[in-house]
C-alpha positions as CSV (number, residue, x, y, z in Angstrom):
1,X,18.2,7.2,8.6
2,X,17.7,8.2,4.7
3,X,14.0,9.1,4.0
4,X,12.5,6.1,2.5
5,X,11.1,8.2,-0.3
6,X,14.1,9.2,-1.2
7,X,15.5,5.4,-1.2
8,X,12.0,4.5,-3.7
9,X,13.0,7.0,-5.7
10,X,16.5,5.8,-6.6
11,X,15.5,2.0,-6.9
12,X,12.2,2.8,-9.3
13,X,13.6,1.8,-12.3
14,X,15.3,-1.6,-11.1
15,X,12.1,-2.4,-8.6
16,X,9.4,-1.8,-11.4
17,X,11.3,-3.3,-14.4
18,X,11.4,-6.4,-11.9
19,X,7.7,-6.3,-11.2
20,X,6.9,-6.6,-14.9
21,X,9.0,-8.4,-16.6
22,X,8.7,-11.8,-18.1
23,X,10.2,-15.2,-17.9
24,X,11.3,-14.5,-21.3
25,X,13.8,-12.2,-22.7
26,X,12.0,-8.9,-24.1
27,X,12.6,-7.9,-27.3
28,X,13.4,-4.7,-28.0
29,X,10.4,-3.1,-28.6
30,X,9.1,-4.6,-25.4
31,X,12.1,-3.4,-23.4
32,X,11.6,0.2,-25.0
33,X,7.9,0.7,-24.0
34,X,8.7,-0.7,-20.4
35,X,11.2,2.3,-20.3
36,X,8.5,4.8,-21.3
37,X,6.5,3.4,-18.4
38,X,8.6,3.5,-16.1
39,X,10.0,7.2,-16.7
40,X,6.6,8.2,-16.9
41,X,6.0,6.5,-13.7
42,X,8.8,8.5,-12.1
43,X,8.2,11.4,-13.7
44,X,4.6,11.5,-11.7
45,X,6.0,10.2,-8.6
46,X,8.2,12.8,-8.2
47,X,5.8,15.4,-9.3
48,X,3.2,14.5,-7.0
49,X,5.6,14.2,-4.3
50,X,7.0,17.9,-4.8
51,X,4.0,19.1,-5.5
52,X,0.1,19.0,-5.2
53,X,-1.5,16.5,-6.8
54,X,-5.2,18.1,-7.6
55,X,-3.1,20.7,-9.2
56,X,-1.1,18.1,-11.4
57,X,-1.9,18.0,-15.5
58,X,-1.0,14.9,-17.5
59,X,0.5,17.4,-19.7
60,X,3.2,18.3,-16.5
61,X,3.8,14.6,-16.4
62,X,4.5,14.3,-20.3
63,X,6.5,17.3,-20.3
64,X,8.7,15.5,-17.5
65,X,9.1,12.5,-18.7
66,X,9.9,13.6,-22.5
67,X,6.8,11.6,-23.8
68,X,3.8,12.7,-26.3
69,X,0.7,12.9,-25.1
70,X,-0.5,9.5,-26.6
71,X,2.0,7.8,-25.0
72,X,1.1,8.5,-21.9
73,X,-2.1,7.2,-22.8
74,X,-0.8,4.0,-24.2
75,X,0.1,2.9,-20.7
76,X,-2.7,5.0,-18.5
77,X,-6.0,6.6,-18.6
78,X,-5.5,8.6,-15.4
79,X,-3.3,10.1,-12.8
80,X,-5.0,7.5,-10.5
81,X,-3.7,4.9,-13.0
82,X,0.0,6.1,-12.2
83,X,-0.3,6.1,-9.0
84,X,-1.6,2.4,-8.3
85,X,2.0,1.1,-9.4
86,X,3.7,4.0,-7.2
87,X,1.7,2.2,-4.7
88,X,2.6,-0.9,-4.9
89,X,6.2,0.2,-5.0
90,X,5.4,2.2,-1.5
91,X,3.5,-0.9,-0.3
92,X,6.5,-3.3,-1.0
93,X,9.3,-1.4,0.6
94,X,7.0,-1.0,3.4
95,X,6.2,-4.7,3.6
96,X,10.1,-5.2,3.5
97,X,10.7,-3.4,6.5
98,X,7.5,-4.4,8.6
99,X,8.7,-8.5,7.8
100,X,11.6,-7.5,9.6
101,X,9.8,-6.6,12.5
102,X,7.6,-9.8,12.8
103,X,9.8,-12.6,11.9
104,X,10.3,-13.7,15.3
105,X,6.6,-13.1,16.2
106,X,4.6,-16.4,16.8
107,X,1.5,-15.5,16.9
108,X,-0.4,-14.9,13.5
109,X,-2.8,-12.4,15.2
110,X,0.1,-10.3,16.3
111,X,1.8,-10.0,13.4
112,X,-1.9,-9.0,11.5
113,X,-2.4,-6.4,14.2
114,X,1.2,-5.0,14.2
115,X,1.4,-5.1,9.8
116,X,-2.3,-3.3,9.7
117,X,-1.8,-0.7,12.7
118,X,1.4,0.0,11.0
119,X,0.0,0.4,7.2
120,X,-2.5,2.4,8.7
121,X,0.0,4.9,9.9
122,X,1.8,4.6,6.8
123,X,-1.1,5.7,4.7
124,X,-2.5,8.1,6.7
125,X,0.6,10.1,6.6
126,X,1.8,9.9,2.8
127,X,0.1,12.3,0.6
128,X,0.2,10.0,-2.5
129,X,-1.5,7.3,-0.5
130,X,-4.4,9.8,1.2
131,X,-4.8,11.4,-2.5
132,X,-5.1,8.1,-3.9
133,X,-7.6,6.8,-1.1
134,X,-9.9,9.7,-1.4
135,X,-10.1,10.6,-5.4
136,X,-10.5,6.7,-6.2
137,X,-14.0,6.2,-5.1
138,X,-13.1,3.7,-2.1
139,X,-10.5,1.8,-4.4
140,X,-11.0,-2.0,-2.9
141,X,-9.9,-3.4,-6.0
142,X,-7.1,-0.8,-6.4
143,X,-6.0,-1.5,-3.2
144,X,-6.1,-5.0,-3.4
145,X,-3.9,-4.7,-6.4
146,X,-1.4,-2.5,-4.2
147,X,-1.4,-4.3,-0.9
148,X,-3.5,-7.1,-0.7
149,X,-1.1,-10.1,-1.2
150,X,0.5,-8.8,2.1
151,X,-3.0,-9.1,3.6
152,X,-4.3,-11.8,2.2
153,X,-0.7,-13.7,3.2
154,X,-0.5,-12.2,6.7
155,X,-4.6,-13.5,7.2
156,X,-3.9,-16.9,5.2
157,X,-1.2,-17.6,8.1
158,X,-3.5,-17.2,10.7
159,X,-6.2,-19.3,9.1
160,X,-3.6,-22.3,8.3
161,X,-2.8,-22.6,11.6
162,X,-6.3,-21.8,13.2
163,X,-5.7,-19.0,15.0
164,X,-8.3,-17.4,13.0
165,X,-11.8,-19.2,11.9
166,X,-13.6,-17.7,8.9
167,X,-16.8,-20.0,7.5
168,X,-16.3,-18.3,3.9
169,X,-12.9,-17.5,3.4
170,X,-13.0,-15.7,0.1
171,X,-15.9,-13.8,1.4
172,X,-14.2,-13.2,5.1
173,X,-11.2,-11.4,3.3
174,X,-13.6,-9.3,1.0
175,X,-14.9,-7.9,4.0
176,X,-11.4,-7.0,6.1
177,X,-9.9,-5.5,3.2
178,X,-13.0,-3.5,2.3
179,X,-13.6,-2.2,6.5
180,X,-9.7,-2.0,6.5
181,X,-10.2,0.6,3.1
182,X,-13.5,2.6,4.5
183,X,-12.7,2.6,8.0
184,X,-9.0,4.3,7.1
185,X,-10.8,6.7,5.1
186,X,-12.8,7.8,7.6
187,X,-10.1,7.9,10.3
188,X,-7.9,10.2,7.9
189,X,-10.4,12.8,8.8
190,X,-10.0,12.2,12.5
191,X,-7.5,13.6,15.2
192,X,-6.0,10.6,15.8
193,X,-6.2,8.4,12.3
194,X,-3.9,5.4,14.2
195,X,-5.8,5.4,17.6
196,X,-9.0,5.3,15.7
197,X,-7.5,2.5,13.3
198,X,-6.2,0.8,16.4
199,X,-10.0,0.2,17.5
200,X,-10.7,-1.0,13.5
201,X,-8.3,-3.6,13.4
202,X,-9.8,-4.6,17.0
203,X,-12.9,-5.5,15.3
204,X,-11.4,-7.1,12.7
205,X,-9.3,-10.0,15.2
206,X,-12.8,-10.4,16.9
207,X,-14.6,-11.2,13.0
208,X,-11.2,-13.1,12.5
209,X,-12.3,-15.2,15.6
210,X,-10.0,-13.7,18.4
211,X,-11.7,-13.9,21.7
212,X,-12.9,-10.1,23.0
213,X,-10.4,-9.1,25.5
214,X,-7.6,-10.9,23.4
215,X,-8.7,-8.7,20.8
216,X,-8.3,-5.4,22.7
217,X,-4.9,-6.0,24.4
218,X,-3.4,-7.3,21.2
219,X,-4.9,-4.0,18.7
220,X,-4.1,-1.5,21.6
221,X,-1.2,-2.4,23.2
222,X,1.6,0.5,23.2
223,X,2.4,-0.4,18.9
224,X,6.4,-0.8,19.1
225,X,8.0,1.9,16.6
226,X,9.8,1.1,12.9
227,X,13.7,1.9,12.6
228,X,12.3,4.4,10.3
229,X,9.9,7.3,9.9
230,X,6.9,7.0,8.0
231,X,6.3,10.9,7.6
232,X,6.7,11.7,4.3
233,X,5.4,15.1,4.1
């Protein structure tokens, strides 16, 4: 099976010119700054990934993509900046492959529990994402940007149907997204970031309304593997 790194990096151009462009036709100097952007984009991708990224200079980024200093800043302020739409590029291959999984799962608190345990996993063993979770200052809104449609659809399920119950809904999904964002980067730091993530996620389908012991069996039940490896170091 390729390395799904491997299968980003070759599809970055394509998958990100997708993700911004408009209904429209771009002109041409529209269509020649959303080139810059995205070569600088995987310029820094695969920089950080061959590389560390604490050690990374904007300049190094520049220098690989063939852009000026001020065009990099034209499009980002940061290295965090680049690496949100990496991210979301990460975060929708991933989503790909874990839809796969669940579309013949009934149950709307299964498929939450098997997509989170999963992007747990995910995270906790890409660089990019543990760099990005730990130098971002607890990125909610970041990370909301990067994966939270995918929450916010899996949980929106659940709460159309009524599996799950939440008297404020807005304020319900605040709250799983933000425990699902601390608790992962506390967990990081443990020996077992999925086991402890497992127990997270438990408390989460108990806030979501999911009865104790239904809870438990469905957050640590043996998680059944993806067709591909998550390691990406």
């Amino acid at each position: 099976m390729n390395n799904p790194a491997e299968q980003d990096s070759g599809a970055a151009t394509s998958r990100v010119a997708e993700a911004t462009t408009h209904d429209k036709p771009l002109s041409r100097s529209e269509r020649k700054r959303l080139e810059t952007r995205v070569r600088i984009i995987e310029a820094a991708e695969r920089l950080m990934t061959e590389g560390s990224i604490d050690e990374l200079k904007i300049s190094d980024i520049t220098a690989a993509a063939d852009v000026g200093h001020g065009t990099f800043y034209l499009h980002f302020k940061t290295k965090n900046d680049v690496l949100v739409p990496i991210i979301q590029q990460r975060a929708l291959h991933w989503d790909e492959v874990l839809q796969l999984h669940v579309r013949d799962m009934d149950d709307p608190a299964e498929v939450f529990s098997f997509c989170a345990r999963h992007m747990a996993r995910i995270m906790a063993s890409d660089p990019l994402w543990r760099w990005f979770l730990q130098h971002s200052g607890v990125p909610v809104e970041d990370m909301r940007s990067a994966v939270g449609q995918f929450g916010s659809r899996d949980l929106g399920k659940g709460l159309m149907s009524g599996r799950f119950t939440l008297p404020e809904i807005s304020v319900g999904m605040n709250f799983v997204m933000g425990g699902f964002v601390y608790s992962l980067l506390s967990a990081m730091e443990m020996p077992d970031p999925g086991k402890a993530m497992d127990q997270i996620i438990e408390s989460m389908l108990r806030v979501l309304g999911v009865p104790l012991e239904e809870a438990k069996s469905i957050a640590r039940n043996p998680l059944a593997p993806l067709e591909e490896s998550y390691e990406r170091n």
